[in-house]
N, C-alpha and C positions, 0 to 999 in steps of 0.2 A: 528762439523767439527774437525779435526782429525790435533793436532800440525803437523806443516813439523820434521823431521827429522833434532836433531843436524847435524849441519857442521862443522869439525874438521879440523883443519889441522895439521900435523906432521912433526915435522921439525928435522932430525937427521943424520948426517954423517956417520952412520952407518947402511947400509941398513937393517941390521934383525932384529935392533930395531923396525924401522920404518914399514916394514911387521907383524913382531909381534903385534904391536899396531894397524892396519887395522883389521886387523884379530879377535881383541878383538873387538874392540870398532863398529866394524862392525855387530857381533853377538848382540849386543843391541843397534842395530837398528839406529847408528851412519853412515854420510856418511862420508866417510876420506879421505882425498887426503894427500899423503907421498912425503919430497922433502928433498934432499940431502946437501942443502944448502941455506943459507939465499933468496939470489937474487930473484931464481925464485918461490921461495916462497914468495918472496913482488911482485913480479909482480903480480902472478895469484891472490893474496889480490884485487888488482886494479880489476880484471876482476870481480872477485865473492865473495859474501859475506861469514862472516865464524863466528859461533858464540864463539868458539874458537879456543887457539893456543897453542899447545904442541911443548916447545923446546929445544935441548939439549944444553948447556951451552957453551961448547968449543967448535966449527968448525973454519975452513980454512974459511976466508976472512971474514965476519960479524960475530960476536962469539954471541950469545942469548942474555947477556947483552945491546948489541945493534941492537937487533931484538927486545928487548922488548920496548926499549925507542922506537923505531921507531914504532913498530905496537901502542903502547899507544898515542904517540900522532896523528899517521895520524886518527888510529879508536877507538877511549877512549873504545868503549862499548864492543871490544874484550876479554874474560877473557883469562890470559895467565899462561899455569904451564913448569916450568921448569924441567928439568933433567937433573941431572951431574953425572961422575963417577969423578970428581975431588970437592968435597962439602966441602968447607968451609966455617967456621961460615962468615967471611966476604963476601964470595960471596953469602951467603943467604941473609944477611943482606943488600947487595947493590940490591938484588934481590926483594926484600920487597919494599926498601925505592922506585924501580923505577914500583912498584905500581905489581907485582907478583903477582898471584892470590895463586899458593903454588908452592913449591921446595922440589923435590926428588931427594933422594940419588942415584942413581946405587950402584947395581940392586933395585930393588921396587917392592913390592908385585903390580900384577895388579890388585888387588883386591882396593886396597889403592888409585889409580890411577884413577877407576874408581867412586868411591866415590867423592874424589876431584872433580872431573870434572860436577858429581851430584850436587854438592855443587855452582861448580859455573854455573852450567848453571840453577838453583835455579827447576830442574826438574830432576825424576826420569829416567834414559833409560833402553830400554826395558829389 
């Protein structure tokens, strides 16, 4: 029987991030759903499962720091990587302690990105 396919979700206020990383993570064999903002990215959480959550750091109204407390306690077993174009040691650091799976800089090798993600979903993609 044949793993289902990671399910990712992409959380970025930046739409060409967010297609970019479709884009990739789609070519190995990832299904991605891309959302521009916290909200309805916690909503669709509620409707379907995701085994993980890639998010950018700073947005307009829920900032990632508290996407990530909130997706770790509703679904512990979510692994979560962050991405900033604003990275400081302290915001890595509080990103760690609120249990992060890893944190990238912008820009970020995708290559590095995809590994991480390997790493945490403890499986190879395609």
């Amino acid at each position: 029987m044949q793993a289902q396919p990671p399910r990712i979700m992409v959380i970025d206020d930046e739409k060409v991030v967010g297609d970019m990383l479709r884009i990739h993570l789609t070519k190995h064999g990832c299904v991605v759903e891309t959302f521009l903002s916290a909200a309805p990215a916690l909503a669709r959480l509620k409707e379907t499962s995701f085994d993980l959550v890639v998010t950018d750091f700073k947005m307009k109204g829920m900032d990632g720091m508290e996407l990530l407390k909130t997706v770790k306690s509703l679904y512990p077993d979510i692994q979560v990587i962050m991405i900033t174009a604003f990275a400081h040691l302290d915001t890595a650091i509080e990103a760690f302690r609120g249990q992060v799976h890893d944190f990238f800089p912008k820009p970020f090798k995708i290559k590095d990105l995809i590994e991480s993600i390997q790493r945490a979903l403890g499986r190879s993609l395609a």
